[in-house]
Structures are given as C-alpha cells and as structure tokens.
C-alpha positions in Angstrom: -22.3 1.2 -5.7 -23.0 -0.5 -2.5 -21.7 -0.3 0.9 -19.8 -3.6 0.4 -18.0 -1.2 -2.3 -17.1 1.5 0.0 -16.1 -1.1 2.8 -13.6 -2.6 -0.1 -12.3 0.7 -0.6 -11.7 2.0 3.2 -10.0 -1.2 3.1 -7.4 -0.1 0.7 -7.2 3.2 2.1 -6.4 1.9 5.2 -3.4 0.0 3.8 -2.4 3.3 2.0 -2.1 4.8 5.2 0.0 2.4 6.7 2.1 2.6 3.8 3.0 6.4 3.8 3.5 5.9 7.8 6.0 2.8 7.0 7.9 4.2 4.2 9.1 7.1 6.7 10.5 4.3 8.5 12.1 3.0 5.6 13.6 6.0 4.6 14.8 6.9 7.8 16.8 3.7 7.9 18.3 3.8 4.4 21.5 5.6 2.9 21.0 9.1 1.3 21.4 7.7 -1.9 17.9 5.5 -1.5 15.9 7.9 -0.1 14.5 9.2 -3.3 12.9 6.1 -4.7 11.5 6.3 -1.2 10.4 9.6 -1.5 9.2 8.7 -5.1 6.7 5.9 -3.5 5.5 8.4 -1.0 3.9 10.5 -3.3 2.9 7.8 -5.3 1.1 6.1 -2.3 -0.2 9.9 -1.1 -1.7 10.0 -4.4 -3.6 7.2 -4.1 -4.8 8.1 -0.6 -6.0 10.9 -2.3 -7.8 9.6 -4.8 -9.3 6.8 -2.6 -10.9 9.2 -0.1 -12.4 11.0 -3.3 -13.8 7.8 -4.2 -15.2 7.4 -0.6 -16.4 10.6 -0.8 -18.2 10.5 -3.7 -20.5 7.4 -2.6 -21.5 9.5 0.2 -19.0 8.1 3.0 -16.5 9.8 5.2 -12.8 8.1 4.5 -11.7 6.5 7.4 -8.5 9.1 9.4 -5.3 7.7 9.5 -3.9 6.8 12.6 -1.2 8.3 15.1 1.1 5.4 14.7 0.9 1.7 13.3 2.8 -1.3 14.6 6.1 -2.7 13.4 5.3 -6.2 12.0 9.1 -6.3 13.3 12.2 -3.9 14.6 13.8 -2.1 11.8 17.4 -1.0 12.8 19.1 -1.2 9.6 19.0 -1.2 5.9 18.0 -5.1 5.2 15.1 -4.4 8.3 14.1 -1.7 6.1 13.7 -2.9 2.9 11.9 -6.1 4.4 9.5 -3.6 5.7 9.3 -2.2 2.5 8.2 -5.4 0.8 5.7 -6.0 3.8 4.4 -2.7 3.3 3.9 -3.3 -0.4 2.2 -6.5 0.4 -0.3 -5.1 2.8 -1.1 -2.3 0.0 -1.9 -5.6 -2.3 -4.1 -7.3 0.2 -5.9 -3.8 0.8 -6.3 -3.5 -2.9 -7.4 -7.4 -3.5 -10.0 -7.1 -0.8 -11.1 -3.6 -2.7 -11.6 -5.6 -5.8 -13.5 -8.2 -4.5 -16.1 -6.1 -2.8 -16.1 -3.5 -6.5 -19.4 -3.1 -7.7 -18.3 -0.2 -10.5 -16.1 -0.3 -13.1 -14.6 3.0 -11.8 -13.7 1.0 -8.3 -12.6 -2.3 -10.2 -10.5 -0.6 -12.7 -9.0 1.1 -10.1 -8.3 -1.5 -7.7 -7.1 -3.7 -10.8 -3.8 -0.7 -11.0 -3.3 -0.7 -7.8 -3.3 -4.1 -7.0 -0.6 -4.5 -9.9 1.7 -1.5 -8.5 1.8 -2.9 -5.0 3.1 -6.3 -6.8 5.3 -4.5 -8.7 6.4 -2.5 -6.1 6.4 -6.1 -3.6 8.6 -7.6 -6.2 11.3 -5.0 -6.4 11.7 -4.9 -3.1 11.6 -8.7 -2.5 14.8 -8.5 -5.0 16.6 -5.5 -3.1 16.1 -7.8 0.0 16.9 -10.7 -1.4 13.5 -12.5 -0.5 12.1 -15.3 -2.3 10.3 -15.9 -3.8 10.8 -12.3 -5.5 7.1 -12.5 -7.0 4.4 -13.0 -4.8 2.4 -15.9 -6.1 -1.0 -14.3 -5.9 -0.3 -10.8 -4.9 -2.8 -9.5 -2.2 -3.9 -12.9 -1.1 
C-alpha cells in the first residue's frame, strides 16, 4: 500500500459522492414508476462509498467528506436531461474507478476497483440505451 494507492482510491470515492448527490437529481426528475431502479443504484453507490472510506481507512488515511453540492455538467428539467445525467454520472464513477486501478498497489484495491469499474460500464451502458446515446457502450469505460 502506498499513498499513490490511497490517492487512487479518494479518487473513486470522490466520484461515488458525486454520484449519490446526482442520482437525487435524477430521481427527482423521473416518473414514479423509475424511481426505484434509482433508488436501487443509490444504495448500491452508498455501498460502495462505504466500503471505499473503509479502505481509506484502513491504510491509515481520512476519506475525503463529500461536498454540499456538485455542479450540473448541464440543466436537467426533464426525463431525457435526467437519464443523460445518469449515464454522465455512471461515467465519472468509471473514470474514478479507472484512475483507482491504475494507482492499486494490492490485490484487495485492484480487485476491487476491477468490479467497480465494470458496474459503472454496465450501469453507463444501460443508461446510454434508456437515452438513446450512442454509442451505448463506452469504448474504454473510465478513460
């Protein structure tokens, strides 16, 4: 474990921040009947959060706070704005992640990174095809 390490990973919990502040966004600007696959990613990126800062913790660093409010890459005032958001969300996740990887000096960080990194594509290309954004898969996710 090196500090290049920990840097790599207050990188990707910096993205999961942004993510969980987004997605309220989102959901905010979606019908009822989507807001639970919202709600679903939520806790899925709280989760990770969570698990990141343990990570932090445990090589002896404090996890970077979230912030009070992030900015808009773009005005969301309607369902297309938000699932666009979505899928930039999910692709700042997969940069946060990428970076993560690169700077892994474990196997616990690498493996890690390696899931997350695939989710946020995952998660990218879904919502690339909701949009209707193409390409729907990301070419080299996180890069």
């Amino acid at each position: 474990m090196t500090a290049s390490e920990v840097e790599g990973l207050q990188a990707a919990l910096r993205a999961e921040h942004t993510a969980i502040w987004g997605y309220g966004i989102v959901g905010a600007s979606l019908s009822p009947e989507a807001r639970q696959s919202v709600r679903d990613l939520d806790v899925a990126h709280r989760a990770a959060r969570d698990d990141l800062a343990d990570l932090i913790r445990s090589r002896g660093a404090d996890p970077d706070p979230t912030e009070a409010s992030y900015e808009l890459p773009f005005p969301v005032v309607d369902a297309t704005g938000a699932t666009q958001l979505a899928a930039v969300l999910e692709s700042g996740v997969a940069r946060g992640y990428a970076f993560s990887l690169s700077r892994a000096d474990t196997q616990q960080a690498k493996e890690f990174s390696l899931t997350a990194l695939t989710d946020a594509a995952l998660r990218q290309t879904t919502w690339h095809q909701v949009a209707g954004i193409a390409p729907v898969t990301p070419e080299f996710p996180g890069l």
